[in-house]
C-alpha positions in Angstrom: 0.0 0.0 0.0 1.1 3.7 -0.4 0.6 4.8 2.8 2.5 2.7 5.5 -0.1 1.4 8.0 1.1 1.0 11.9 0.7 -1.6 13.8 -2.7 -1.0 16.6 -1.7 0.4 19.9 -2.4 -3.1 21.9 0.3 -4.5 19.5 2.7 -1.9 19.9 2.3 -2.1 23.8 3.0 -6.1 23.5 5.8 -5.8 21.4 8.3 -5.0 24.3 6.4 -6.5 26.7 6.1 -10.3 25.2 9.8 -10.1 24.2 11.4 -11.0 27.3 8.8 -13.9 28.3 9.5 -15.5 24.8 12.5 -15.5 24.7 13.0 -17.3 28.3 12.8 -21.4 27.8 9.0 -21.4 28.9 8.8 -24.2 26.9 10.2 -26.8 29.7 7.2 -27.7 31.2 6.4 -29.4 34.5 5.9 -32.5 32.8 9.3 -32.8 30.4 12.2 -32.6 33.1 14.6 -29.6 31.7 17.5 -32.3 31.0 15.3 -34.7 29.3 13.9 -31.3 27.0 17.5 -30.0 26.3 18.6 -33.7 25.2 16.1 -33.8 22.8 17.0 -30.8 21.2 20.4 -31.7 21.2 20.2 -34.5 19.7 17.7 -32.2 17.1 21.1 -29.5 17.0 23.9 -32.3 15.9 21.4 -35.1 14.1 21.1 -33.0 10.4 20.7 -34.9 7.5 20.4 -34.5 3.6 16.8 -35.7 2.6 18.6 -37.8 0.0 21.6 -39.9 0.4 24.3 -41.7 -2.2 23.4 -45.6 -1.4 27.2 -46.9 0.1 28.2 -43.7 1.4 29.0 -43.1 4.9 26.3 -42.6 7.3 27.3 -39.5 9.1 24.8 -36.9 11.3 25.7 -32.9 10.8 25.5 -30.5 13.5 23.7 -27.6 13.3 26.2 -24.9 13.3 28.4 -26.8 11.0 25.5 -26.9 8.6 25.1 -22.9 9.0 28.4 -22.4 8.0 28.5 -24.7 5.5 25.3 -23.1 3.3 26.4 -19.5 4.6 23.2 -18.7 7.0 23.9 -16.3 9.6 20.4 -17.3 11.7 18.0 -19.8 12.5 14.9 -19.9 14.0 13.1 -22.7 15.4 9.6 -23.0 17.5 9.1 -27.0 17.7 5.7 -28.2 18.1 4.7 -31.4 20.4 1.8 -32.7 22.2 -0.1 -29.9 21.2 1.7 -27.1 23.0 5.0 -25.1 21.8 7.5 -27.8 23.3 10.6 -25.3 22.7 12.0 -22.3 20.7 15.8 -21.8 20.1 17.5 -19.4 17.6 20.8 -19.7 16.6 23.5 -17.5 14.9 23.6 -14.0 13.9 20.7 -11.8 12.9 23.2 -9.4 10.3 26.6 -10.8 9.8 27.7 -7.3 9.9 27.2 -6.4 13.5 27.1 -9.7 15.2 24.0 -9.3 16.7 22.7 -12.6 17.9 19.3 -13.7 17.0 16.8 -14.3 19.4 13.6 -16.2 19.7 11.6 -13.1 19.0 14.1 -12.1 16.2 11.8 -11.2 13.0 12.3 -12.5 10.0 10.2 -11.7 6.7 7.8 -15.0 6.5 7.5 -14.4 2.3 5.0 -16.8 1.3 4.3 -17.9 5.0 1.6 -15.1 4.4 -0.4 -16.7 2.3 -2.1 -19.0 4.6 -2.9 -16.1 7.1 -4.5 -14.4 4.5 -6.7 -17.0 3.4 -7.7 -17.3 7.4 -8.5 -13.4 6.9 -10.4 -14.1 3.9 -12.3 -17.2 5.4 -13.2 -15.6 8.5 -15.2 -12.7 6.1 -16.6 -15.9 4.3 -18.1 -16.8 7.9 -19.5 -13.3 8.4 -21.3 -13.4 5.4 -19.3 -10.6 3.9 -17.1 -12.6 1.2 -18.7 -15.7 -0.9 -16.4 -18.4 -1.3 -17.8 -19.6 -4.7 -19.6 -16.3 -5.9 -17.6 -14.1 -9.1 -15.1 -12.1 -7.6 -16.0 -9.1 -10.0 -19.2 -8.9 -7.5 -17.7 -8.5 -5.1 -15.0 -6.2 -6.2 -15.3 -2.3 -6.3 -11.9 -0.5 -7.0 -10.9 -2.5 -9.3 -12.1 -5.7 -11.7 -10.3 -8.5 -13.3 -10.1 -7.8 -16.7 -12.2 -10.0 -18.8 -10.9 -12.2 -21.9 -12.1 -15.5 -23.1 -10.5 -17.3 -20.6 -12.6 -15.2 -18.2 -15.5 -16.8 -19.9 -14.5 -20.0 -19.9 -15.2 -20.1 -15.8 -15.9 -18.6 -12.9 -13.5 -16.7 -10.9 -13.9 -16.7 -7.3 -12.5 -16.9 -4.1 -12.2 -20.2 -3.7 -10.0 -20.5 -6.8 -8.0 -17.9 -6.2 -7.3 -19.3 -2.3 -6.4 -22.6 -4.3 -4.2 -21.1 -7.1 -6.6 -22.2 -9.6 -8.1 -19.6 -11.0 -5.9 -19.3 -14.0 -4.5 -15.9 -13.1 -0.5 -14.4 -13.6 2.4 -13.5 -11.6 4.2 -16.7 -9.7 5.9 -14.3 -7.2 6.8 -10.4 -6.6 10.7 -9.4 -6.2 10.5 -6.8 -3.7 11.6 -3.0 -3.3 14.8 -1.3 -2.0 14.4 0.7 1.1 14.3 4.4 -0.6 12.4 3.4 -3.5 8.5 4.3 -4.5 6.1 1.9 -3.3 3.1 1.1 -6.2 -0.3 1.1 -4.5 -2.4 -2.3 -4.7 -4.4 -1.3 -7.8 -0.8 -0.1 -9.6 0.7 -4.2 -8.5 -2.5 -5.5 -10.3 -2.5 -3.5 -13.3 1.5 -4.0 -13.6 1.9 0.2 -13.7 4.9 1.9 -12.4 6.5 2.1 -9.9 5.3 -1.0 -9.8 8.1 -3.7 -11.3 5.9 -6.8 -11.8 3.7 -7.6 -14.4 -0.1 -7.0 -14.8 -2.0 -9.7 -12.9 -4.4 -11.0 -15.4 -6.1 -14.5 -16.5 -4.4 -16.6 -19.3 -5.6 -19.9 -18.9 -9.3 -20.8 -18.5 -10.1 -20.8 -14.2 -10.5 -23.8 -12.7 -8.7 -26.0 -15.6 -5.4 -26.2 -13.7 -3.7 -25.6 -10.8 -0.6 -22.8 -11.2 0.6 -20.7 -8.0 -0.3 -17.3 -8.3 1.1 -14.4 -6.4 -1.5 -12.6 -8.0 -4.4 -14.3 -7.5 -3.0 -13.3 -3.4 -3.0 -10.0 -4.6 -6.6 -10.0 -5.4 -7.7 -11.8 -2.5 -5.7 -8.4 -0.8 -8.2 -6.1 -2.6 -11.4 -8.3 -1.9 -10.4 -8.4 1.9 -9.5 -4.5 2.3 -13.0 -3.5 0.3 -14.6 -6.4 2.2 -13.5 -5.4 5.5 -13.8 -1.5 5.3 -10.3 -1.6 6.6 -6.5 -1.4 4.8 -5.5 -5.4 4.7 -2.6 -5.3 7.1 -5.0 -3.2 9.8 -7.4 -5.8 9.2 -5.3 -9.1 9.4 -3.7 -7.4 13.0 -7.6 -7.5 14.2 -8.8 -10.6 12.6 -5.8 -12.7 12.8 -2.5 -11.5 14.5 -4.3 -10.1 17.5 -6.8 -13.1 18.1 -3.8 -15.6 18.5 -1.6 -13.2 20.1 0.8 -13.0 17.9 2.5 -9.7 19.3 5.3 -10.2 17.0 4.1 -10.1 13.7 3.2 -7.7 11.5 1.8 -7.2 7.5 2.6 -3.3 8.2 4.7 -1.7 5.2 7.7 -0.4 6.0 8.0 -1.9 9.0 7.5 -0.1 12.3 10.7 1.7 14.2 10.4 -0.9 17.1 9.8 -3.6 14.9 12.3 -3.0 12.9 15.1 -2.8 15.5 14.0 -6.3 16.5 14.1 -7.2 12.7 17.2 -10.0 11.2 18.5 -8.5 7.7 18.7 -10.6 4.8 21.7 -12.2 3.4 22.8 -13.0 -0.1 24.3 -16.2 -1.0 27.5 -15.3 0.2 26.9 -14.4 3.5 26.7 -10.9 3.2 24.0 -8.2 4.6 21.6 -6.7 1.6 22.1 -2.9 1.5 19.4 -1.6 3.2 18.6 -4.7 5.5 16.1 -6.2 3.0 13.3 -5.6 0.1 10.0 -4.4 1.0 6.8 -6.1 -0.4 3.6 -3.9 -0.4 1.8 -7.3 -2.1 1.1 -7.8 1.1 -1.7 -11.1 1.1 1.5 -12.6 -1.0 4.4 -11.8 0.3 4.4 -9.0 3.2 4.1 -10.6 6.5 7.4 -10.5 9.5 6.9 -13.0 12.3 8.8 -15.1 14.4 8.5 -18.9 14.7 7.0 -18.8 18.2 4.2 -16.5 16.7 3.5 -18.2 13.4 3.4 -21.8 16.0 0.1 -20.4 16.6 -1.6 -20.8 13.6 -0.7 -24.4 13.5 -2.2 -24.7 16.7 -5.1 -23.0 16.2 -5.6 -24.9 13.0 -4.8 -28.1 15.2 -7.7 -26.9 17.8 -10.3 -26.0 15.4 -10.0 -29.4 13.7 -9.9 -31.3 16.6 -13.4 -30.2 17.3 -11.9 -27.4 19.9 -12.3 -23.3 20.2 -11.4 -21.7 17.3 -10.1 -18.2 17.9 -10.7 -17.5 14.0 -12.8 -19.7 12.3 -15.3 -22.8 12.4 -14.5 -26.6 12.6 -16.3 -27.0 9.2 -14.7 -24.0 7.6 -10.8 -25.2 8.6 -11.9 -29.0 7.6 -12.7 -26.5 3.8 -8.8 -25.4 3.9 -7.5 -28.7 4.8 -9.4 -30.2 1.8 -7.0 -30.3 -1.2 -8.9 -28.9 -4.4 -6.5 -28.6 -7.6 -3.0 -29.7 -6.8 -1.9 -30.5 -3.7 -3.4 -27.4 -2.4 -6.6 -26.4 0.2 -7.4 -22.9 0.6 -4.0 -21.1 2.0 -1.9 -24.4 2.6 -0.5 -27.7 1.2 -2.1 -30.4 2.2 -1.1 -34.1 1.8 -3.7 -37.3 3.4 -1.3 -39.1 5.3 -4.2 -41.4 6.6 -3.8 -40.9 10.4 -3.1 -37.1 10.0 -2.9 -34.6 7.5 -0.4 -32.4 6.8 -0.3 -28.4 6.4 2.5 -26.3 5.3 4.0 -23.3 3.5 7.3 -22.1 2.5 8.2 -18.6 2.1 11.0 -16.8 0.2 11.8 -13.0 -0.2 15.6 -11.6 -1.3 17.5 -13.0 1.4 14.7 -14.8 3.6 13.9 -18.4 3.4 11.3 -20.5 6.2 9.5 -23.2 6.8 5.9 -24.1 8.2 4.7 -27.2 8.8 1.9 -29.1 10.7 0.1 -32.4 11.6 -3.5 -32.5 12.6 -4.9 -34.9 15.4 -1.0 -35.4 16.7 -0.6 -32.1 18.2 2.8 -32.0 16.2 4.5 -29.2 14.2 7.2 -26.6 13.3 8.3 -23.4 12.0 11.9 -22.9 10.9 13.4 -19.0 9.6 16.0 -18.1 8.1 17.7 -15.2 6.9 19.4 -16.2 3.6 18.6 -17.4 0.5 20.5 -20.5 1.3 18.2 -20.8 4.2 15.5 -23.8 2.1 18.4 -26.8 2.3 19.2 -26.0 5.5 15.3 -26.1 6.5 15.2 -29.6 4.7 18.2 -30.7 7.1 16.8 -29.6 10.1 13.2 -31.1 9.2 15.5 -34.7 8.4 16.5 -34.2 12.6 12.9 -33.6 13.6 11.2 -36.2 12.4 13.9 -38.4 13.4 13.8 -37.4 17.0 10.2 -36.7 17.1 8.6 -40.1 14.8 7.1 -38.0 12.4 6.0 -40.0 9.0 7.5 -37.6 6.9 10.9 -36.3 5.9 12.9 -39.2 6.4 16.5 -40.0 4.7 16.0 -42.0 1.3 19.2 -43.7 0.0 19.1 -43.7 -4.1 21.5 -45.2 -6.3 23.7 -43.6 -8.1 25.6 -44.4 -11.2 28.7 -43.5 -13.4 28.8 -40.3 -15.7 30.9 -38.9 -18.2 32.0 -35.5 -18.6 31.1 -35.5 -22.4 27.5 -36.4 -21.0 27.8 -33.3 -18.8 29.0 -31.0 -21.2 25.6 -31.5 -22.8 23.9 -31.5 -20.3 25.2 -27.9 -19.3 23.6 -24.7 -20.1 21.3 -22.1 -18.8 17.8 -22.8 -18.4 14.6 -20.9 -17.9 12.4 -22.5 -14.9 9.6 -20.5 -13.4 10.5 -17.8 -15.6 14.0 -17.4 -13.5 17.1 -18.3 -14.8 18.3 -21.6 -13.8 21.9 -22.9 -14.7 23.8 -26.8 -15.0 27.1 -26.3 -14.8 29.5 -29.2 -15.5 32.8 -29.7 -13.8 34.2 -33.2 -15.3 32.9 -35.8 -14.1 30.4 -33.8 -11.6 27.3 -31.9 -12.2 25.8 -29.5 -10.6 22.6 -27.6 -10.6 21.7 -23.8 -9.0 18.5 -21.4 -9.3 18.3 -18.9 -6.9 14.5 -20.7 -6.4 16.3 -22.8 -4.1 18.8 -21.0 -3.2 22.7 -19.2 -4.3 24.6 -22.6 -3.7 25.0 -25.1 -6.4 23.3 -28.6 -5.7 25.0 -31.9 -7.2 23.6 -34.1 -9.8 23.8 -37.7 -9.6 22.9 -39.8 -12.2 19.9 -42.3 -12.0 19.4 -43.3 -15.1 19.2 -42.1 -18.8 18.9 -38.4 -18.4 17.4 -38.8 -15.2 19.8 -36.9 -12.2 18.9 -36.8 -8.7 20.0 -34.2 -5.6 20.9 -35.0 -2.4 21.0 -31.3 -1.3 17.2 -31.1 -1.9 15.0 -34.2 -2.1 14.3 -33.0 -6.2 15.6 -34.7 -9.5 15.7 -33.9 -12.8 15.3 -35.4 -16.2 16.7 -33.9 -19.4 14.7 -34.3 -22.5 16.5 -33.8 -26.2 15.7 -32.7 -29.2 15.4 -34.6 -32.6 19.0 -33.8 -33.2 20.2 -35.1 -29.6 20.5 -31.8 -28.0 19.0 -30.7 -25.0 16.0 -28.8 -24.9 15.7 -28.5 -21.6 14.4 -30.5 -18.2 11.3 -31.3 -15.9 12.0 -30.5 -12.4 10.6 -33.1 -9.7 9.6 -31.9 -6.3 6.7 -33.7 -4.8 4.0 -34.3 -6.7 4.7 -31.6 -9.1 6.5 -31.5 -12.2 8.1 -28.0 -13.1 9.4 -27.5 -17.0 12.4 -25.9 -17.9 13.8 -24.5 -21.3 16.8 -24.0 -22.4 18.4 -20.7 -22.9 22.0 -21.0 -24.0 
């Protein structure tokens, strides 16, 4: 938005006064003895893992701070989630490399795409008050400002449910930020792609509800339908609905951020280590992109979602209406999270990414179990990954645990081939070929090159990341470029040079 919106009085007021008591280990509760607590997370701190391992290579555990320095992240932020309660919260590391100051529990870092999910509890809770429709055109209920139509407009409906699932067939993956100093666009100038704005017009190219393709955008409209909805800017509006109801005195969508926010703020860090000037970007796409939180804060929207499934006092919405987001519709996608049926739980989760900001939330229903991990680098994603191999090691979850894959002999004429520049996501991605090793790097996942290994074929594997990719030629032999597995999903990539 143009005009930077402060955080309420009551949050301002809680700022300092929550800081000291999360910070403190409350988590040791009368019922986990301190020394049986701290050997649990110790065993979390020095039991890091790849997702991925070579089959016959030494099994060997990382420590934590060996792994920081090893992907160049100057802070992590943890709030681990058990038995239904936050079971602990560490941070580790610096929050700028160029002061030393040490990050704290109620360090904030920018939570990128983290905010998508609290918008969509924003959005739903209007749904509940009657003053949104779920399933009803989203031109009704938009003043300001209307989706421009086309025939893939006509080809379905456009709503809020789509848009909440990334299925509505509208543009712009993600938003790149601006430098402190720089003019802010308003909302209507980021949907209409105008300057100062530097993204492109947010607009429908594929027919709604034909496909499922994320969609900063489609956030972005969500942002306009909840700030005319709601008679209020979005970020006052999420601080009432949301933030405040949970008590999450640490977060904020405000843009830029508040003096006394911003003093408790980490910076972001480039792939080298090194401080952005300025601190970091600012992202007035708010519903997308422009929350700061901590982990112990954003802990509380898994376990309100935990509550409200469970049958239990929801602070923000219904039973039934949390059972809607939970329920996957295109892709592996609800309303606001991913979702995957793991049969005796479900799982919910986001990532986030800004310049320089990388975290990590995740949640189980009906086991009371859950985490948020921050960081503040664009390395920060393999780290996450790591740290999630530890967790669910030490804690029994069913997911995130080390896969050994075979892997077999290359050839550095293969690899020459094989490297180029690529195009994935409409961001440059690169294969770079040292010999007899190959490597792989887009700033998607971070500054730091991953290694290939070879399955089979054209088919290459990464242990940094638990993704692979298989190359697919030409007529002639050549390259034309790869699919990128992560998941379920299958990303395409073309080659550039």
């Amino acid at each position: 938005m143009k005009n930077p919106a402060l955080l309420s009085c009551t949050a301002l007021l809680l700022w300092s006064l929550c800081a000291a008591a999360q910070s403190a280990p409350a988590s040791m509760s009368a019922a986990t003895p301190a020394s049986a607590l701290q050997a649990r997370i110790s065993r979390v701190e020095q039991g890091l893992s790849t997702r991925i391992v070579v089959k016959g290579s030494p099994e060997r555990k990382m420590a934590l701070e060996e792994r920081m320095a090893f992907h160049r992240v100057p802070a992590v932020s943890i709030a681990l989630i058990d038995q239904g309660r936050i079971a602990w919260a560490r941070a580790y590391g610096v929050a700028d490399a160029a002061n030393q100051r040490p990050a704290t529990p109620t360090t904030l870092f920018q939570a990128g795409s983290i905010s998508k999910p609290l918008s969509a509890l924003g959005a739903l809770r209007l749904v509940e008050q009657g003053r949104l429709s779920l399933d009803a055109d989203a031109n009704d209920q938009l003043a300001s400002w209307k989706i421009p139509q086309n025939a893939f407009t006509r080809a379905g409906t456009i709503n809020l449910r789509r848009l909440l699932n990334h299925s509505a067939g509208v543009t712009v993956h993600g938003y790149n930020g601006y430098a402190p100093g720089q003019p802010l666009p308003t909302l209507l100038q980021v949907l209409d792609g105008i300057a100062p704005a530097n993204s492109e017009p947010v607009r429908v190219d594929i027919a709604p509800g034909s496909a499922w393709r994320y969609s900063g955008g489609g956030y972005s409209i969500v942002q306009l339908m909840v700030a005319e909805a709601s008679g209020q800017p979005f970020e006052r509006y999420l601080d009432t609905a949301v933030l405040q109801p949970l008590g999450m005195t640490h977060s904020t969508y405000a843009v830029p951020l508040p003096e006394g926010a911003a003093s408790q703020a980490a910076s972001a860090h480039d792939g080298a280590g090194q401080a952005l000037a300025g601190r970091w970007r600012l992202y007035p796409e708010s519903a997308a992109a422009g929350l700061w939180s901590t982990p112990s804060d954003l802990a509380q929207v898994i376990l309100e979602v935990q509550r409200a499934e469970a049958g239990g006092p929801g602070r923000i919405l219904s039973r039934d209406m949390v059972s809607t987001m939970l329920t996957r519709g295109l892709g592996e996608y609800g309303l606001g999270f991913f979702v995957e049926d793991l049969g005796d739980r479900t799982s919910f989760s986001h990532s986030g990414g800004t310049e320089g900001f990388r975290s990590q939330l995740y949640g189980y229903t009906r086991s009371g179990q859950g985490v948020v991990v921050m960081t503040n680098s664009i390395n920060g994603a393999a780290l996450i990954d790591e740290i999630l191999c530890s967790i669910a090691a030490e804690y029994g979850w069913p997911e995130f645990q080390v896969v050994e894959k075979t892997a077999i002999p290359t050839d550095a004429a293969t690899n020459r081939l094989l490297a180029g520049d690529y195009r994935l996501l409409d961001q440059p991605a690169h294969v770079v070929a040292e010999g007899q090793r190959l490597y792989f790097q887009s700033d998607l996942f971070g500054a730091g090159r991953m290694e290939l290994f070879r399955e089979s074929g054209d088919s290459f594997f990464m242990t940094a990341q638990d993704m692979s990719i298989r190359f697919g030629r030409n007529d002639d032999g050549t390259i034309a470029g790869f699919d990128l597995i992560r998941g379920a999903g299958t990303y395409a990539a073309h080659r550039t040079h």
